[in-house]
PyMOL CGO cylinders between C-alpha atoms (Angstrom):
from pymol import cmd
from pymol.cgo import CYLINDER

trace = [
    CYLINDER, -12.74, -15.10, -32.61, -14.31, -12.68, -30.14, 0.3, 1, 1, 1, 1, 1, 1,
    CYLINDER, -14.31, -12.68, -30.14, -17.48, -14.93, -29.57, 0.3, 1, 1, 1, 1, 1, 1,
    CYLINDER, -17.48, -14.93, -29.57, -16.73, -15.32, -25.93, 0.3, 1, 1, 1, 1, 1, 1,
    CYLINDER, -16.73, -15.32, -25.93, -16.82, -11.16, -25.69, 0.3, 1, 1, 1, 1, 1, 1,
    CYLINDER, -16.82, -11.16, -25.69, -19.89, -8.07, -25.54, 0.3, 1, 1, 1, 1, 1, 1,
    CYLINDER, -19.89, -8.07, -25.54, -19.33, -6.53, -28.62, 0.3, 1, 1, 1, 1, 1, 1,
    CYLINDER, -19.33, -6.53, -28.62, -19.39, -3.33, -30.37, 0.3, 1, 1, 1, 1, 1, 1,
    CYLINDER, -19.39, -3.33, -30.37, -19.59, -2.18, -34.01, 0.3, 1, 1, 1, 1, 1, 1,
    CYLINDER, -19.59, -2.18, -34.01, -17.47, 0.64, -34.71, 0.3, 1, 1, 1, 1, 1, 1,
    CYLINDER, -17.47, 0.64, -34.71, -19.74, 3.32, -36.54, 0.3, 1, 1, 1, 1, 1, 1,
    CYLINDER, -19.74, 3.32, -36.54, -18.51, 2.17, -39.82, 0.3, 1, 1, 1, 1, 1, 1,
    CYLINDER, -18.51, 2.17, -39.82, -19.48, -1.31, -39.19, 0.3, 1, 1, 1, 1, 1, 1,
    CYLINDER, -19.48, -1.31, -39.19, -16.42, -2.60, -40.77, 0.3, 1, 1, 1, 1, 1, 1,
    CYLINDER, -16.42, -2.60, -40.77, -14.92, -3.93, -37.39, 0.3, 1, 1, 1, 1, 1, 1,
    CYLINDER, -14.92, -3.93, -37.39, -15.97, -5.16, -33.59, 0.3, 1, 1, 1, 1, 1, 1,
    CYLINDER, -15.97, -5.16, -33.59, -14.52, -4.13, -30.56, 0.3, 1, 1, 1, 1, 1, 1,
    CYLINDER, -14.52, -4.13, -30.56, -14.62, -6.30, -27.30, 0.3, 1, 1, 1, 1, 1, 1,
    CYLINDER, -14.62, -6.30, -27.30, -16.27, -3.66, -24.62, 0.3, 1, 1, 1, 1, 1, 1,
    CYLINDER, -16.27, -3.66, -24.62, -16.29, -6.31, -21.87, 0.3, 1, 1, 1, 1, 1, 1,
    CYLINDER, -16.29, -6.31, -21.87, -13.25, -8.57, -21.28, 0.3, 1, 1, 1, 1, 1, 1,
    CYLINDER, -13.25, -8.57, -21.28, -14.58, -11.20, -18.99, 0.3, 1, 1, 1, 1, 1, 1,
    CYLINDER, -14.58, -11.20, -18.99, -12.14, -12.85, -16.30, 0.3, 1, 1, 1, 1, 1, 1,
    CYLINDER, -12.14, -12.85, -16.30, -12.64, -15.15, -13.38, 0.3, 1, 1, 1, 1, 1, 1,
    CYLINDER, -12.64, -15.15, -13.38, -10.05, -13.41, -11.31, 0.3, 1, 1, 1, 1, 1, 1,
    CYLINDER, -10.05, -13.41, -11.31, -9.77, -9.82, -11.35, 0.3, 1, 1, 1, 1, 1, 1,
    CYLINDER, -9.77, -9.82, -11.35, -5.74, -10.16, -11.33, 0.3, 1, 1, 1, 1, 1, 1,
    CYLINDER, -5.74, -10.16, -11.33, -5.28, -6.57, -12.19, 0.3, 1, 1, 1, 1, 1, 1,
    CYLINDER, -5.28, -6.57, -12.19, -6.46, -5.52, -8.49, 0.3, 1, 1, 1, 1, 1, 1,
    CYLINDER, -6.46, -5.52, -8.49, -5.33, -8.37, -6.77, 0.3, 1, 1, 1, 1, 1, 1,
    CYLINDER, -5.33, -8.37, -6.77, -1.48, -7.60, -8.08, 0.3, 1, 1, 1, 1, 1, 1,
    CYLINDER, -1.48, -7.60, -8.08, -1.64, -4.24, -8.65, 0.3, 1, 1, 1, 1, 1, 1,
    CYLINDER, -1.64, -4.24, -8.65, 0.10, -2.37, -11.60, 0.3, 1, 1, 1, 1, 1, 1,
    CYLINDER, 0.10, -2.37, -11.60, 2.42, 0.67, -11.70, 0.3, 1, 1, 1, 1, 1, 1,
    CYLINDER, 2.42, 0.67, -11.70, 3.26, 2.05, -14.87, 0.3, 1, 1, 1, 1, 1, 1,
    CYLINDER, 3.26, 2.05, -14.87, 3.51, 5.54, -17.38, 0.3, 1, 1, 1, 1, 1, 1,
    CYLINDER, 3.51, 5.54, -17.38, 2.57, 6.09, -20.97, 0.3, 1, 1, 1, 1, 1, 1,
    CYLINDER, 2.57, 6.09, -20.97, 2.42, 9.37, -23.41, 0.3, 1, 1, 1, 1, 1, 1,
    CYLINDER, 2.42, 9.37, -23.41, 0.30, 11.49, -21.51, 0.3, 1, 1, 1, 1, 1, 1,
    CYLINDER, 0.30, 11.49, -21.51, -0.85, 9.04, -18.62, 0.3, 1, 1, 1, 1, 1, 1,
    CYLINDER, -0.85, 9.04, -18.62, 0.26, 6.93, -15.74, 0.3, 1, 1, 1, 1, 1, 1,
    CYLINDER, 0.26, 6.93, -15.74, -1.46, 4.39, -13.40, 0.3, 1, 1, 1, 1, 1, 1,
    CYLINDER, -1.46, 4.39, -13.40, -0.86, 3.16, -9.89, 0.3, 1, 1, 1, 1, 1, 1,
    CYLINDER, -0.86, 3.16, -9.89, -2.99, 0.61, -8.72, 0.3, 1, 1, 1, 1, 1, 1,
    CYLINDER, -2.99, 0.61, -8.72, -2.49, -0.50, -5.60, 0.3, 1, 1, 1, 1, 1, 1,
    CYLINDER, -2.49, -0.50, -5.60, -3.23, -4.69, -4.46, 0.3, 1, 1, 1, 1, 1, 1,
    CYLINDER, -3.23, -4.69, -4.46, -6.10, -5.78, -3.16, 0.3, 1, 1, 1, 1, 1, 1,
    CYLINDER, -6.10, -5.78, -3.16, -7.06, -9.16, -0.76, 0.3, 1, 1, 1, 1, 1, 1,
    CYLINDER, -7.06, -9.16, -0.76, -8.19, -11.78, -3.34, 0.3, 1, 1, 1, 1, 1, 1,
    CYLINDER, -8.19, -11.78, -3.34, -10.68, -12.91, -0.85, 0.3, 1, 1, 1, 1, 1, 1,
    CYLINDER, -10.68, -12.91, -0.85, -12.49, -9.36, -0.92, 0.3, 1, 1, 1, 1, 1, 1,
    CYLINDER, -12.49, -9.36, -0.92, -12.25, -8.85, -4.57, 0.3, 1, 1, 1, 1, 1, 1,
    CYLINDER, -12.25, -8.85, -4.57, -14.16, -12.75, -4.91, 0.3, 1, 1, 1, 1, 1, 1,
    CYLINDER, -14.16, -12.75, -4.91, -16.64, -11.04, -2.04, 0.3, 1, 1, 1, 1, 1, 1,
    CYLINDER, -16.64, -11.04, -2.04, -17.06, -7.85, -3.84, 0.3, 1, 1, 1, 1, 1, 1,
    CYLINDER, -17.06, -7.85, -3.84, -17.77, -9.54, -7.00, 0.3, 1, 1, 1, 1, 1, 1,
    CYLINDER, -17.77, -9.54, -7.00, -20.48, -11.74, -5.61, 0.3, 1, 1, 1, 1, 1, 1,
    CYLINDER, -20.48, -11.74, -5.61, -22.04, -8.77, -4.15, 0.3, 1, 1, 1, 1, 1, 1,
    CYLINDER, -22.04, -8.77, -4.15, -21.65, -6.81, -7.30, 0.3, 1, 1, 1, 1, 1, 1,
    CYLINDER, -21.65, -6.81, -7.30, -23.84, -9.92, -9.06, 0.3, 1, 1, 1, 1, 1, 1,
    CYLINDER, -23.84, -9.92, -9.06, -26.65, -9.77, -6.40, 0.3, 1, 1, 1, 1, 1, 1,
    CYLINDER, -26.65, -9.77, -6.40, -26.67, -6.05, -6.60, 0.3, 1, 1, 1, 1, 1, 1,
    CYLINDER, -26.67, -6.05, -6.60, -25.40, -5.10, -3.18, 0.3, 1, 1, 1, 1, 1, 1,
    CYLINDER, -25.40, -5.10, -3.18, -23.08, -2.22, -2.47, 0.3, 1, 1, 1, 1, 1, 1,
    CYLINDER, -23.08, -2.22, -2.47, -19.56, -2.62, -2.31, 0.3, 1, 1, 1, 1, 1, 1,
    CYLINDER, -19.56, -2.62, -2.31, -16.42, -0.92, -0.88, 0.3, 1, 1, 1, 1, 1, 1,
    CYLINDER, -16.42, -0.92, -0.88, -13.07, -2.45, -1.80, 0.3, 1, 1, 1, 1, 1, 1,
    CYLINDER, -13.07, -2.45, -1.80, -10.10, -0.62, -0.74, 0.3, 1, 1, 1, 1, 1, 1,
    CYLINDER, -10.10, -0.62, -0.74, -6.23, -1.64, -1.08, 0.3, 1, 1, 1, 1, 1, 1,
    CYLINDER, -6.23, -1.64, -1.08, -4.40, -4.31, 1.21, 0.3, 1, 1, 1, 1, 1, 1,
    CYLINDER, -4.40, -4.31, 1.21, -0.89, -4.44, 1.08, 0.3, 1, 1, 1, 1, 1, 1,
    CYLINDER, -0.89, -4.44, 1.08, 1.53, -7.68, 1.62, 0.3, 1, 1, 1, 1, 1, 1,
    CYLINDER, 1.53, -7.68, 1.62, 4.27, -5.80, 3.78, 0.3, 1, 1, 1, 1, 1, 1,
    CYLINDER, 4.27, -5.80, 3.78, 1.21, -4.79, 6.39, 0.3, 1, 1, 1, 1, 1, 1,
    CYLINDER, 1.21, -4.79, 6.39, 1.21, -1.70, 8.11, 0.3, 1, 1, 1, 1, 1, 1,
    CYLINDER, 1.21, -1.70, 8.11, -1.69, 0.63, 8.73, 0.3, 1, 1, 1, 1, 1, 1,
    CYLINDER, -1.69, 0.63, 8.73, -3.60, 2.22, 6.05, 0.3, 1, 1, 1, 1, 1, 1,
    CYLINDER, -3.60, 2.22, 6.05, -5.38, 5.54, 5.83, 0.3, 1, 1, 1, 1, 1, 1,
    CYLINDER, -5.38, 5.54, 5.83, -7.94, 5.67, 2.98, 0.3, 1, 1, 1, 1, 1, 1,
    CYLINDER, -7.94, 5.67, 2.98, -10.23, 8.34, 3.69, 0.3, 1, 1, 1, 1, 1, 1,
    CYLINDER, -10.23, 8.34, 3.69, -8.81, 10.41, 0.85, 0.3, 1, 1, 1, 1, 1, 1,
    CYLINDER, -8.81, 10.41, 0.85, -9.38, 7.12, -1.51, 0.3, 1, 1, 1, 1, 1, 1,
    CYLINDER, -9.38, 7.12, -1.51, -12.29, 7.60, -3.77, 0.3, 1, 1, 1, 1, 1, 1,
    CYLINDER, -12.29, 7.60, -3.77, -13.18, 4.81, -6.23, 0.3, 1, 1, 1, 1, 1, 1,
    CYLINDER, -13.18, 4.81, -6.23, -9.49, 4.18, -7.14, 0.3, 1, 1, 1, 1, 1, 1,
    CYLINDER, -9.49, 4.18, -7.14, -8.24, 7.49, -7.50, 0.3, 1, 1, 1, 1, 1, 1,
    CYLINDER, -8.24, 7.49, -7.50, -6.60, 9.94, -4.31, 0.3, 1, 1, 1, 1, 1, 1,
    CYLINDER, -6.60, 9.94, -4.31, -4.30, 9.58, -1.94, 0.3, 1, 1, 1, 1, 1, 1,
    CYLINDER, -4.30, 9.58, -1.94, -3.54, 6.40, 0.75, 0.3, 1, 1, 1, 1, 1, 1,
    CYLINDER, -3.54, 6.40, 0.75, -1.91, 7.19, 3.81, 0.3, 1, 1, 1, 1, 1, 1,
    CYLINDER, -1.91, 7.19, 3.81, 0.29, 3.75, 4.97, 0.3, 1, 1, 1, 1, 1, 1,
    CYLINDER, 0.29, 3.75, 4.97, 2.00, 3.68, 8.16, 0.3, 1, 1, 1, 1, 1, 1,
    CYLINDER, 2.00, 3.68, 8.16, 4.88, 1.63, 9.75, 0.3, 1, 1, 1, 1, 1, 1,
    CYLINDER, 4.88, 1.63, 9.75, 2.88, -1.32, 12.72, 0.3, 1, 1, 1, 1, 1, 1,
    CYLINDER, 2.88, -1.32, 12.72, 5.00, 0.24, 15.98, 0.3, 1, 1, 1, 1, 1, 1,
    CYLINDER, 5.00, 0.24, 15.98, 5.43, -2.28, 19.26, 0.3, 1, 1, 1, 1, 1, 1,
    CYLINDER, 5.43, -2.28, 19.26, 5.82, 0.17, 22.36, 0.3, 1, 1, 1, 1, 1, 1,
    CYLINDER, 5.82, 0.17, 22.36, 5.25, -1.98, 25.23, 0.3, 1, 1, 1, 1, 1, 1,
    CYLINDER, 5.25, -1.98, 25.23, 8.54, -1.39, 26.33, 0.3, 1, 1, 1, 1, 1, 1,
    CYLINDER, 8.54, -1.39, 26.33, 9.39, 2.10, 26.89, 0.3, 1, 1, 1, 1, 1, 1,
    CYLINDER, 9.39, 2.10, 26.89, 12.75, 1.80, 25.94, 0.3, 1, 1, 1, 1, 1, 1,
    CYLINDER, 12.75, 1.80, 25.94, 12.47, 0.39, 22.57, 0.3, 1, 1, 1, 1, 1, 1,
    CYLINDER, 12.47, 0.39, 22.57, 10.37, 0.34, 19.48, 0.3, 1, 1, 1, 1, 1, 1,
    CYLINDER, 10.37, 0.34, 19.48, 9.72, -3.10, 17.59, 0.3, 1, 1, 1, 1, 1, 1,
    CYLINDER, 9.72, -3.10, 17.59, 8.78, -2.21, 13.75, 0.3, 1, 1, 1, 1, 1, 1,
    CYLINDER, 8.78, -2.21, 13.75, 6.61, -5.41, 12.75, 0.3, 1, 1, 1, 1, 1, 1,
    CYLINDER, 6.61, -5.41, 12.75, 5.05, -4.43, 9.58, 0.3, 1, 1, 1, 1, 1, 1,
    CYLINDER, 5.05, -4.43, 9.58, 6.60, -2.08, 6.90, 0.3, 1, 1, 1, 1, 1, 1,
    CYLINDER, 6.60, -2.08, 6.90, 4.46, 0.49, 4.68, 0.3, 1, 1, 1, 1, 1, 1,
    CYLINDER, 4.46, 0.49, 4.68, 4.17, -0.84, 1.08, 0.3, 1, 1, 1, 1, 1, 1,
    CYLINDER, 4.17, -0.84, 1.08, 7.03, 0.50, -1.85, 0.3, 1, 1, 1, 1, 1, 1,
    CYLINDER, 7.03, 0.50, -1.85, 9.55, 0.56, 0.90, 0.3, 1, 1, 1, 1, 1, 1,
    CYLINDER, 9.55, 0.56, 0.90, 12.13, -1.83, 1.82, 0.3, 1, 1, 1, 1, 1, 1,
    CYLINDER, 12.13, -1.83, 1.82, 13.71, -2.57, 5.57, 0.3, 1, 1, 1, 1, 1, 1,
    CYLINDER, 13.71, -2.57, 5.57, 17.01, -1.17, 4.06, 0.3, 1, 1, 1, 1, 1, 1,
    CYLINDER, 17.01, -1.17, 4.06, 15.42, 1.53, 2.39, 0.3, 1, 1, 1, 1, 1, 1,
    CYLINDER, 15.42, 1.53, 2.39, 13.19, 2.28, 6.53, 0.3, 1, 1, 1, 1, 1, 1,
    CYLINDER, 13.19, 2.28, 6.53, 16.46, 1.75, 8.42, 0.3, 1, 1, 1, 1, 1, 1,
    CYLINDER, 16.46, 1.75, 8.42, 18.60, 3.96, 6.18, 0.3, 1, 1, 1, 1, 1, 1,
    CYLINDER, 18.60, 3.96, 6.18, 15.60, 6.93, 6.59, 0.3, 1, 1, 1, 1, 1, 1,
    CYLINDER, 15.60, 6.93, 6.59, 15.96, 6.53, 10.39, 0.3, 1, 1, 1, 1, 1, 1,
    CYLINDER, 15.96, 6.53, 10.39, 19.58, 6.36, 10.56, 0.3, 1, 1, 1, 1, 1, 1,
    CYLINDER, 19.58, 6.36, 10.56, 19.49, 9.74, 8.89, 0.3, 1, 1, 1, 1, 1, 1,
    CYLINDER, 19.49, 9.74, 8.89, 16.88, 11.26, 10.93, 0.3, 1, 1, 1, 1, 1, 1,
    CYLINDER, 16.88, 11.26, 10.93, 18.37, 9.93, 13.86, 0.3, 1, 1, 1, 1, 1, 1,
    CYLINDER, 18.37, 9.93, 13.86, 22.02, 12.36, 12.72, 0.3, 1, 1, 1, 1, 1, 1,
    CYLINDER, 22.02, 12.36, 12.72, 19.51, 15.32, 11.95, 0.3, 1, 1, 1, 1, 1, 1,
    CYLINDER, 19.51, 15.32, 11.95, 18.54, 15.04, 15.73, 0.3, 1, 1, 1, 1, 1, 1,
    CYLINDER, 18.54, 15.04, 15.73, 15.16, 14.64, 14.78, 0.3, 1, 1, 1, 1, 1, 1,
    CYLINDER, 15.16, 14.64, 14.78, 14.69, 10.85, 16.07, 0.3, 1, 1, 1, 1, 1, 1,
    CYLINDER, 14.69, 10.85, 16.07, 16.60, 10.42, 19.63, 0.3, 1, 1, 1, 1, 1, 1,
    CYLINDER, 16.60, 10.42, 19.63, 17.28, 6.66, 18.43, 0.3, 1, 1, 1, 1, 1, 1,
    CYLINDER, 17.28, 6.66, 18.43, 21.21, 4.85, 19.73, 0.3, 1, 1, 1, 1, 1, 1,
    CYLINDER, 21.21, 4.85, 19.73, 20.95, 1.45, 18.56, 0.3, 1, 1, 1, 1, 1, 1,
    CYLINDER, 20.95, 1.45, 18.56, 19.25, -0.14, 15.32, 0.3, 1, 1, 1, 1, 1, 1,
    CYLINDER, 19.25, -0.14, 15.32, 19.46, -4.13, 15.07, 0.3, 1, 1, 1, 1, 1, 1,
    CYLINDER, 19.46, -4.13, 15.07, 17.77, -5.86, 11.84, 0.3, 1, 1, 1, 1, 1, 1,
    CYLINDER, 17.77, -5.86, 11.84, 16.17, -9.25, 12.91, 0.3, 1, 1, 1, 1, 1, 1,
    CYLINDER, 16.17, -9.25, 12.91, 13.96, -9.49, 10.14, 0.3, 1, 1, 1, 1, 1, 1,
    CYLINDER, 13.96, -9.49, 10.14, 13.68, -13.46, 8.47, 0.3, 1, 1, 1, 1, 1, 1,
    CYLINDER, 13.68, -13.46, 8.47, 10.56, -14.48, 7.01, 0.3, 1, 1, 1, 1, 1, 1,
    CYLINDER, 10.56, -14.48, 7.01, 9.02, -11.55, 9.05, 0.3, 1, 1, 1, 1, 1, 1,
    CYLINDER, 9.02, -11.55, 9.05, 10.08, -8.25, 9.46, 0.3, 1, 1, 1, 1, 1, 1,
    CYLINDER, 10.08, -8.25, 9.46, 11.46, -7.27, 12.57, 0.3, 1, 1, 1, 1, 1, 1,
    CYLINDER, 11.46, -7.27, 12.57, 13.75, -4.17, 13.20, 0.3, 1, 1, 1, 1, 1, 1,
    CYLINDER, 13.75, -4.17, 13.20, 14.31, -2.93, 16.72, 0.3, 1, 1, 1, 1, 1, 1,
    CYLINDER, 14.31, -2.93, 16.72, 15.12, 0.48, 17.67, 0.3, 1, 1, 1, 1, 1, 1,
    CYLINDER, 15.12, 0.48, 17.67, 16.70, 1.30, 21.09, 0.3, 1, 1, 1, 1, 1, 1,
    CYLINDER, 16.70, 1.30, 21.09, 16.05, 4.77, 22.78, 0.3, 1, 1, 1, 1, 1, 1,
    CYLINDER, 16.05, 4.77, 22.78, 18.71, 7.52, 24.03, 0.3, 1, 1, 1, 1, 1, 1,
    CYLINDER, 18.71, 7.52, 24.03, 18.23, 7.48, 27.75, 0.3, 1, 1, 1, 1, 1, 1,
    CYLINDER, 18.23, 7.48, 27.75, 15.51, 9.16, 29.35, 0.3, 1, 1, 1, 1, 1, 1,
    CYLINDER, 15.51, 9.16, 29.35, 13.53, 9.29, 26.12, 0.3, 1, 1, 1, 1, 1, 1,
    CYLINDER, 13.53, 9.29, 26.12, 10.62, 7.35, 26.13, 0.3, 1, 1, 1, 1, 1, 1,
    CYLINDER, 10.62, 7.35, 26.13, 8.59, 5.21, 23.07, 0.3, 1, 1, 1, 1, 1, 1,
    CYLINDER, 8.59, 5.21, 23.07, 5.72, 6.96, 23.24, 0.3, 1, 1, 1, 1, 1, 1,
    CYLINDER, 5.72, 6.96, 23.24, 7.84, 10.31, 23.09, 0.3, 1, 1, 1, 1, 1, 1,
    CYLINDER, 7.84, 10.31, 23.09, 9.46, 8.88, 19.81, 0.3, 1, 1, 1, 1, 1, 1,
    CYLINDER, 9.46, 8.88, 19.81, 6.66, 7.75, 17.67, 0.3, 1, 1, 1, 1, 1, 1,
    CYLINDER, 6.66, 7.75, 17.67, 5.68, 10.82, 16.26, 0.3, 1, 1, 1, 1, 1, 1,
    CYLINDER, 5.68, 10.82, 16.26, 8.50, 11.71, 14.85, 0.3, 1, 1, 1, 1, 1, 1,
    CYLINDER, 8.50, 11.71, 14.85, 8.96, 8.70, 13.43, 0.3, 1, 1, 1, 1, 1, 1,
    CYLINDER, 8.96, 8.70, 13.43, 6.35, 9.05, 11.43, 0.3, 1, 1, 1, 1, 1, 1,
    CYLINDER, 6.35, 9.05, 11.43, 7.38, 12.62, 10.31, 0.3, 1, 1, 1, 1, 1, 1,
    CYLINDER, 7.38, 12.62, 10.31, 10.58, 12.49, 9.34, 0.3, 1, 1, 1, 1, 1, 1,
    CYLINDER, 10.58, 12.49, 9.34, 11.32, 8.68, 8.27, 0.3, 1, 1, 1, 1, 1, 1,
    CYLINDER, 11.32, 8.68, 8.27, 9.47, 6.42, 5.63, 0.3, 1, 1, 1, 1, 1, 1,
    CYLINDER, 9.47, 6.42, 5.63, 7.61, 4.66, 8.94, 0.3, 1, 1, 1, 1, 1, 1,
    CYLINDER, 7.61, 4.66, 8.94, 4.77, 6.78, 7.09, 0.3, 1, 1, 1, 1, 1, 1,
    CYLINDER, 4.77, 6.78, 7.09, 4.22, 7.39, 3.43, 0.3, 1, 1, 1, 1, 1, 1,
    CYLINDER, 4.22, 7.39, 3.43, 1.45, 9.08, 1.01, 0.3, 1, 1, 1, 1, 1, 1,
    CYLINDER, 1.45, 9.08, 1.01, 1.05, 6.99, -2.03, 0.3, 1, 1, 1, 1, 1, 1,
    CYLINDER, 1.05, 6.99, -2.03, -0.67, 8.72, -4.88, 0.3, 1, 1, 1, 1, 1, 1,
    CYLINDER, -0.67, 8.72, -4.88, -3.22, 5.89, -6.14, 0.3, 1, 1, 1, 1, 1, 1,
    CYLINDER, -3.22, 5.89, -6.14, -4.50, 6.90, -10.10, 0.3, 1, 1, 1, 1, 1, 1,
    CYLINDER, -4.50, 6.90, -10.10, -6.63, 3.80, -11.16, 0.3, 1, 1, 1, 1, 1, 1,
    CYLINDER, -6.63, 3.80, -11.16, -6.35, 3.81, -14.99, 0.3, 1, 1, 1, 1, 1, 1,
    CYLINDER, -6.35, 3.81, -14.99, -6.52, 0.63, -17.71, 0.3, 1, 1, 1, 1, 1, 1,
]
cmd.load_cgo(trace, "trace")
């Protein structure tokens, strides 16, 4: 029943065990998995299914590859402190400051939800930390949520501390384990 797998005999030669799996699609990456067992978790994190076909035609032809995580919700990603599936990935709200007097959100960092954003700068913003009056949700089939400045504060005055004390940025512990 195992012809189609790389075998190997266990030492007492009794039974095989598959050591190679084969797939066409390396689903596992492109979805990602989260989950916790006795004495281990795992976090993978999704990948583009165009890279992972890439990366495994350069993996046959014996080229060097680098795949790192892409997310579906966007935003920016950090992943200098990503080694080989294991670390840390830094993901970051996409901020629109053309206008000075307002901040378009276009892309959201991945495990959060526009609710879950808006709530974290509504409380922020009653900390004092965030100098933010108005927040309107426009978001459809893309997300848009648009954050109107207290006078005489400015976007680019605002940004940072969006990013350091609401879930515009986030540091998602990555532990690559099947």
């Amino acid at each position: 029943t195992y012809s189609c797998f790389k075998l190997l005999r266990i030492k007492d030669g009794r039974n095989r065990e598959p050591v190679v799996l084969p797939a066409k699609v390396p689903a596992l990456l492109a979805l990602g998995a989260e989950g916790i067992a006795v004495g281990m978790s795992t976090r993978i994190m999704p990948h583009n299914l165009i890279e992972l076909m890439e990366a495994q035609v350069a993996h046959m032809r014996d080229e060097p590859i680098s795949v790192v995580p892409d997310f579906p919700t966007g935003g920016l990603i950090d992943v200098s402190g990503y080694e080989d599936g294991n670390g840390k990935v830094l993901v970051r709200a996409k901020l629109d400051t053309r206008d000075s007097k307002r901040i378009l959100i276009r892309e959201i960092p991945f495990t959060t939800t526009t609710e879950s954003l808006i709530s974290s700068i509504e409380e922020a913003a009653r900390k004092n930390r965030v100098k933010v009056t108005a927040i309107q949700d426009f978001t459809a089939s893309e997300v848009e949520i648009e954050l109107k400045l207290a006078r005489g504060v400015y976007a680019d005055e605002v940004v940072d501390s969006l990013y350091a004390f609401t879930d515009c940025e986030m540091s998602i512990s990555v532990a690559l384990l099947v």
